[in-house]
TILUM-142361 format. One record per atom (N, C-alpha, C): residue number from 1; residue in one letter; atom name; x, y, z. Coordinates in pm, 1 decimal, m for minus. Each point is the difference from the previous one (the first is absolute). Example, Ala and Ser with C-alpha at 12.3 -4.5 7.8 and 13.67 -1.06 7.14 Angstrom:
<nodes>
[node 1 'A' 'N' [1319.0 m569.0 780.0]] [node 1 'A' 'CA' [m89.0 119.0 0.0]] [node 1 'A' 'C' [90.0 120.0 0.0]] [node 2 'S' 'N' [m35.0 105.0 m72.0]] [node 2 'S' 'CA' [82.0 119.0 6.0]] [node 2 'S' 'C' [m77.0 109.0 73.0]] 
</nodes>
This chain:
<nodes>
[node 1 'X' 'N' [84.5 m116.5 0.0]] [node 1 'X' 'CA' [m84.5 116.5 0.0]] [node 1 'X' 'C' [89.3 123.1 0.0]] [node 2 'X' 'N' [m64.6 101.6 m105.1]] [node 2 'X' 'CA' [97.9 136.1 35.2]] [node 2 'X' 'C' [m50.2 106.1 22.0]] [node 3 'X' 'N' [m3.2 66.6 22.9]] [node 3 'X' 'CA' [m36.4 106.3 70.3]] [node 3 'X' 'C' [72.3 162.5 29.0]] [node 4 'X' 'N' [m63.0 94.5 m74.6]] [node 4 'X' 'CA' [40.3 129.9 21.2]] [node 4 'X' 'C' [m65.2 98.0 131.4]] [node 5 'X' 'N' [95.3 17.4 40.1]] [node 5 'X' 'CA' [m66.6 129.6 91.7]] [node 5 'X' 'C' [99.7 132.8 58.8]] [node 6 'X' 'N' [5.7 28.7 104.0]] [node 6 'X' 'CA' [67.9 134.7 19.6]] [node 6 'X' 'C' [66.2 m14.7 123.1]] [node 7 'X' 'N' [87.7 60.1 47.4]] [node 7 'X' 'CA' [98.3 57.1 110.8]] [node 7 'X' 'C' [m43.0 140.1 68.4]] [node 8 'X' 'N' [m119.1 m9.2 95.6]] [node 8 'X' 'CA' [3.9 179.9 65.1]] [node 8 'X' 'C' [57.4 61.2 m3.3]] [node 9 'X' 'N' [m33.5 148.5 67.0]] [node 9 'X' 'CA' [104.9 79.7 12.2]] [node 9 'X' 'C' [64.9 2.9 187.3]] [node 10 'X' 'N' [m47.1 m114.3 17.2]] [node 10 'X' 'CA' [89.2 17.4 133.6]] [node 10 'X' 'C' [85.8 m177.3 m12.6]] [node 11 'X' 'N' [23.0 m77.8 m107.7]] [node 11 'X' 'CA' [m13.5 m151.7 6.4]] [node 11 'X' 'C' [m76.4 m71.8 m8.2]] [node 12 'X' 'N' [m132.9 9.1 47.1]] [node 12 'X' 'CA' [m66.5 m85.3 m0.3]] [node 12 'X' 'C' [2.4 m102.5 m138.7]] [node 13 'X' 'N' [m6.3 m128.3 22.4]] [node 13 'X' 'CA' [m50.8 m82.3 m96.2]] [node 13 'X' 'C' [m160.6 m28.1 m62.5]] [node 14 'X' 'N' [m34.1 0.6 m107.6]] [node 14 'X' 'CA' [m152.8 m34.6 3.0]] [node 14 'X' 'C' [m18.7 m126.3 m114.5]] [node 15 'X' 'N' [m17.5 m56.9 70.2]] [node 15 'X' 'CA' [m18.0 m150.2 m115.2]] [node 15 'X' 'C' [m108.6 45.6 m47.3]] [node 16 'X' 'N' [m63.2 m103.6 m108.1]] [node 16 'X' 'CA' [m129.9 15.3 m67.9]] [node 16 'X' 'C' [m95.0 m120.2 95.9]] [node 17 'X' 'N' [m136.8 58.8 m21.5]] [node 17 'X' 'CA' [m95.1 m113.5 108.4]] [node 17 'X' 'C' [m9.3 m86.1 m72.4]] [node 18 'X' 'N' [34.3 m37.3 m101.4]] [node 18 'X' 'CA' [15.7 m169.7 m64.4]] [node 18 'X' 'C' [83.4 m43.5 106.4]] [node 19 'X' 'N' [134.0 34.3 m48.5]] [node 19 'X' 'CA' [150.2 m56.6 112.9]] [node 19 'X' 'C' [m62.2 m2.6 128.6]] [node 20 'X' 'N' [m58.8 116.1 77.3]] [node 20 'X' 'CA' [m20.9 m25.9 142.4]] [node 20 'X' 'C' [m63.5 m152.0 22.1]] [node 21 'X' 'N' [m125.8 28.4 m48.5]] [node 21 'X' 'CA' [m86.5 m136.0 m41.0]] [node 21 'X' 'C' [72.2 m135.2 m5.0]] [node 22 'X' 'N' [107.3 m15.2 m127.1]] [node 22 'X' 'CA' [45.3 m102.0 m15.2]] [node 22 'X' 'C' [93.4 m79.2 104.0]] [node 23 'X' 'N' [53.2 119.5 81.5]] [node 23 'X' 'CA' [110.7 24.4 137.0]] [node 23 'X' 'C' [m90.1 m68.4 158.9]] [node 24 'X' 'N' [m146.3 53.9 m17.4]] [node 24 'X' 'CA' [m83.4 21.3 110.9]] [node 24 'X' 'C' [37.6 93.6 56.4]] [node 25 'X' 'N' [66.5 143.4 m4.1]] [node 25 'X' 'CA' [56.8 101.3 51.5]] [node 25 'X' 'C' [m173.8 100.1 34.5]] [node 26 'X' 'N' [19.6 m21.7 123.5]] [node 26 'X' 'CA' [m75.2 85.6 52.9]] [node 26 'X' 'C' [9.8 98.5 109.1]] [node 27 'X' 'N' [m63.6 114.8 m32.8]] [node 27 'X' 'CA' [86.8 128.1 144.9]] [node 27 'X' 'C' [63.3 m34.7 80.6]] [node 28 'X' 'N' [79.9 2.4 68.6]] [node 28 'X' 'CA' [81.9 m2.0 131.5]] [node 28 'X' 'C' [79.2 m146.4 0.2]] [node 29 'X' 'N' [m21.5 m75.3 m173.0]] [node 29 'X' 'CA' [84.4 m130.3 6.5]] [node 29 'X' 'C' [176.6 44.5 m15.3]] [node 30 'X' 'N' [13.4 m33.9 93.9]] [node 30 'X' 'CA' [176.7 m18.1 m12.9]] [node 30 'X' 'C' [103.2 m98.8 m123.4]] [node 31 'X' 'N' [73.6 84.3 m60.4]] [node 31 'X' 'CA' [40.8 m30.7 m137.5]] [node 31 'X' 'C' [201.7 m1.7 25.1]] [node 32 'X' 'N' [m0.6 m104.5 m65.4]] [node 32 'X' 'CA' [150.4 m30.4 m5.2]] [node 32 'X' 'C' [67.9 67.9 m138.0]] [node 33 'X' 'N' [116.1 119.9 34.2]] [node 33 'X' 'CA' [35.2 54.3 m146.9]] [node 33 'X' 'C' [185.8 m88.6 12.7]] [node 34 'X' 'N' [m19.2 m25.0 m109.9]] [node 34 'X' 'CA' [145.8 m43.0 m57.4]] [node 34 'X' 'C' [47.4 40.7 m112.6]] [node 35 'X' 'N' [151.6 m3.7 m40.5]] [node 35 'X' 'CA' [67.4 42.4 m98.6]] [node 35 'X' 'C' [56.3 m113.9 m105.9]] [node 36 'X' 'N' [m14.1 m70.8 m96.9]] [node 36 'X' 'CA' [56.9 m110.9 m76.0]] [node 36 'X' 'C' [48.4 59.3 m141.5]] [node 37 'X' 'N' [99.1 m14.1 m13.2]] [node 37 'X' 'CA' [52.9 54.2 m145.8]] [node 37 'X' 'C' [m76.4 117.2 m28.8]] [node 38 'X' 'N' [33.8 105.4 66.0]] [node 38 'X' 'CA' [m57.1 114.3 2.1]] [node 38 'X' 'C' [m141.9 52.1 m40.4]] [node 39 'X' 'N' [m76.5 m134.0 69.0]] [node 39 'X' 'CA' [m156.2 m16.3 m4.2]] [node 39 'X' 'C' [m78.1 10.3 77.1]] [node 40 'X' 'N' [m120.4 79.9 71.8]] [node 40 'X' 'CA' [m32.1 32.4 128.8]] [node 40 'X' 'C' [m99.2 m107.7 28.4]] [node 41 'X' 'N' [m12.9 m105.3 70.3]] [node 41 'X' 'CA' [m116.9 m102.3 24.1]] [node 41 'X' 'C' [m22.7 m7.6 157.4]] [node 42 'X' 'N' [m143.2 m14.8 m48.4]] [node 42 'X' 'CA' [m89.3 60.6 125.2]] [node 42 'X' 'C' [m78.7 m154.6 68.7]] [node 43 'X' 'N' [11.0 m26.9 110.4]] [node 43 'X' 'CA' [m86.2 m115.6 11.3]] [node 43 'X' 'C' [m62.0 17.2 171.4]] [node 44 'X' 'N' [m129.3 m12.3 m32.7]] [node 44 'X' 'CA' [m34.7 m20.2 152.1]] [node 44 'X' 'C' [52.7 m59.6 111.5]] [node 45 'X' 'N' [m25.2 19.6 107.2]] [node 45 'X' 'CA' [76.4 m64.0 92.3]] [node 45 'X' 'C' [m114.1 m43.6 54.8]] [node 46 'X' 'N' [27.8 m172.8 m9.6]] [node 46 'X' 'CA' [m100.3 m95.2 78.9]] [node 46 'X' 'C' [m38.3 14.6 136.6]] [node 47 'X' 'N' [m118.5 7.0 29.6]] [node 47 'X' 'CA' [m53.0 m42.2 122.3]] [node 47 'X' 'C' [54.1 m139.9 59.3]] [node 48 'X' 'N' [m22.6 m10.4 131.9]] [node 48 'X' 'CA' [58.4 m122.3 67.5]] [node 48 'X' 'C' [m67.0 m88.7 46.0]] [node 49 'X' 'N' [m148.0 31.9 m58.2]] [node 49 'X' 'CA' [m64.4 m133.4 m37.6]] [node 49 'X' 'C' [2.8 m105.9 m159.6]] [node 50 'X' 'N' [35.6 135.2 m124.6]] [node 50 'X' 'CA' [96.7 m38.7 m112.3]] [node 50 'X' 'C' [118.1 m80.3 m0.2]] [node 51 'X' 'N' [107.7 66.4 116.1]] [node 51 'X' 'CA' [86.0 m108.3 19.7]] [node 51 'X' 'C' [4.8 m104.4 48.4]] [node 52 'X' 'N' [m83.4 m25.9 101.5]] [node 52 'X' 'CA' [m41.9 m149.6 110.0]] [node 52 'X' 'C' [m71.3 m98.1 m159.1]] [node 53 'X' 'N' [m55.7 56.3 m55.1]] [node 53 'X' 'CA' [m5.1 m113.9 m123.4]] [node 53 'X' 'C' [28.6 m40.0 m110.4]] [node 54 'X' 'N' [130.9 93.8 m43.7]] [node 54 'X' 'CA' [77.8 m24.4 m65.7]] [node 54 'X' 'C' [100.0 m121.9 10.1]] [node 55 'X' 'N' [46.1 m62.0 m102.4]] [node 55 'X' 'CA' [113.7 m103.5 33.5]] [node 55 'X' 'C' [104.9 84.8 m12.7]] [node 56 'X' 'N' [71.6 m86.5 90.0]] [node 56 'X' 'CA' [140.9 90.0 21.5]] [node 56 'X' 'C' [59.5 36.3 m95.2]] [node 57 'X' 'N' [94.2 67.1 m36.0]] [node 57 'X' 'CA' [104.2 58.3 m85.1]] [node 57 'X' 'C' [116.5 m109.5 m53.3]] [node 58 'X' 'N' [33.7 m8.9 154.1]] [node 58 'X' 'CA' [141.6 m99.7 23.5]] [node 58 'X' 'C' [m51.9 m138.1 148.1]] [node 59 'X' 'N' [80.8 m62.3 5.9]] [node 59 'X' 'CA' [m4.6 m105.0 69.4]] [node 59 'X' 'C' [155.2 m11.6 60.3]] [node 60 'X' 'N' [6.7 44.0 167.9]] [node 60 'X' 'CA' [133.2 24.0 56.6]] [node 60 'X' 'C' [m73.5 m108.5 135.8]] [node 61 'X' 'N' [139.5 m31.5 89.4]] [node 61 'X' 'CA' [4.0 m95.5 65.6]] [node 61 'X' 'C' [44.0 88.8 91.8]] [node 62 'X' 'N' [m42.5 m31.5 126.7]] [node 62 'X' 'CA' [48.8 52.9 123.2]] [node 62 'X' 'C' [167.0 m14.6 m15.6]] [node 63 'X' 'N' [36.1 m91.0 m2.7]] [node 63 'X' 'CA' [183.6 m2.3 m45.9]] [node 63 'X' 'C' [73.8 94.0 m67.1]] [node 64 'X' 'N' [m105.6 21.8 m134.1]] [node 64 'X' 'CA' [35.0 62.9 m111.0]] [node 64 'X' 'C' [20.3 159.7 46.5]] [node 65 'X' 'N' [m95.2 10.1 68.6]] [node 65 'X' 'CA' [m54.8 113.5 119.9]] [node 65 'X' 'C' [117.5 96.1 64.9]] [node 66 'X' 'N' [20.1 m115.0 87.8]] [node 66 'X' 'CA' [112.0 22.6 71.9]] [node 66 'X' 'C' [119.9 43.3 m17.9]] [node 67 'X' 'N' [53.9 m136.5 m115.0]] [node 67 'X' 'CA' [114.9 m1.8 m97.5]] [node 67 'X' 'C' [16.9 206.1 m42.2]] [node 68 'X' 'N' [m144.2 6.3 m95.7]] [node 68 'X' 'CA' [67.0 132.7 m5.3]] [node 68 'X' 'C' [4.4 93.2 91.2]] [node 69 'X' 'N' [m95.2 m3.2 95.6]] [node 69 'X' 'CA' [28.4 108.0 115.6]] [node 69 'X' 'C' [139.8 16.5 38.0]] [node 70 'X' 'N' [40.6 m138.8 34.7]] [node 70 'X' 'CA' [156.2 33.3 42.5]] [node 70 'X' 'C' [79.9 60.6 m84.1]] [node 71 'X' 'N' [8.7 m19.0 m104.1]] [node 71 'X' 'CA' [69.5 25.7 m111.8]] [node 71 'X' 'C' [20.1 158.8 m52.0]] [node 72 'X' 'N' [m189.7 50.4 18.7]] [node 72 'X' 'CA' [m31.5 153.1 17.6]] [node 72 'X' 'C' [113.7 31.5 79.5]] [node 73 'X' 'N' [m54.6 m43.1 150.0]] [node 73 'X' 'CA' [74.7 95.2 127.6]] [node 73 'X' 'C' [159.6 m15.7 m39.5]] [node 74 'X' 'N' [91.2 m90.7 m21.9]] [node 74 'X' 'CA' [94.5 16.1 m34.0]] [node 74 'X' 'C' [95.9 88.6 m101.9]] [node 75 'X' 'N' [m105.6 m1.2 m105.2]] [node 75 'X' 'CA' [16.7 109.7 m91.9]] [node 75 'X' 'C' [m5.3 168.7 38.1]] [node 76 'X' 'N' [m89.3 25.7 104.2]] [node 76 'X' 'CA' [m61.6 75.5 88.7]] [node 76 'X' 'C' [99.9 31.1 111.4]] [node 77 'X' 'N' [94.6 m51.5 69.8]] [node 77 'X' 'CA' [131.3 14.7 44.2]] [node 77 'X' 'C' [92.4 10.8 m26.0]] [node 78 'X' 'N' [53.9 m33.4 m87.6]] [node 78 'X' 'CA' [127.6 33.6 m176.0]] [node 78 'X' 'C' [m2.6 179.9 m8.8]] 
</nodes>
């Protein structure tokens, strides 16, 4: 989907209400901005009943866990 729209005069962003729609972006929804090959992408930020039923991302082991914690903090003392 593409979509034209405008930049305020103070910043503001204004998507088009297709995009909001297609997003579920509604007033006071909190929005994730990022930068990728000098591309601005916008993505909601899930609720945490969204995430409780999502499948995970990754699959880590309490070991695995650990393993890097230590590894952090050590790096973290260097």
């Amino acid at each position: 989907m593409i979509s034209e729209s405008r930049v305020g005069s103070k910043g503001e962003l204004f998507p088009s209400k297709e995009i909001r729609e297609k997003l579920g972006l509604r007033p006071h929804t909190k929005v994730i901005y990022r930068v990728e090959d000098g591309k601005l992408i916008i993505e909601p930020v899930p609720s945490l009943e969204e995430l409780i039923t999502q499948q995970p991302t990754i699959e880590i082991t309490l070991k695995d866990l650990e393993d890097e914690r230590r590894t952090q903090s050590k790096k973290a003392e260097e």
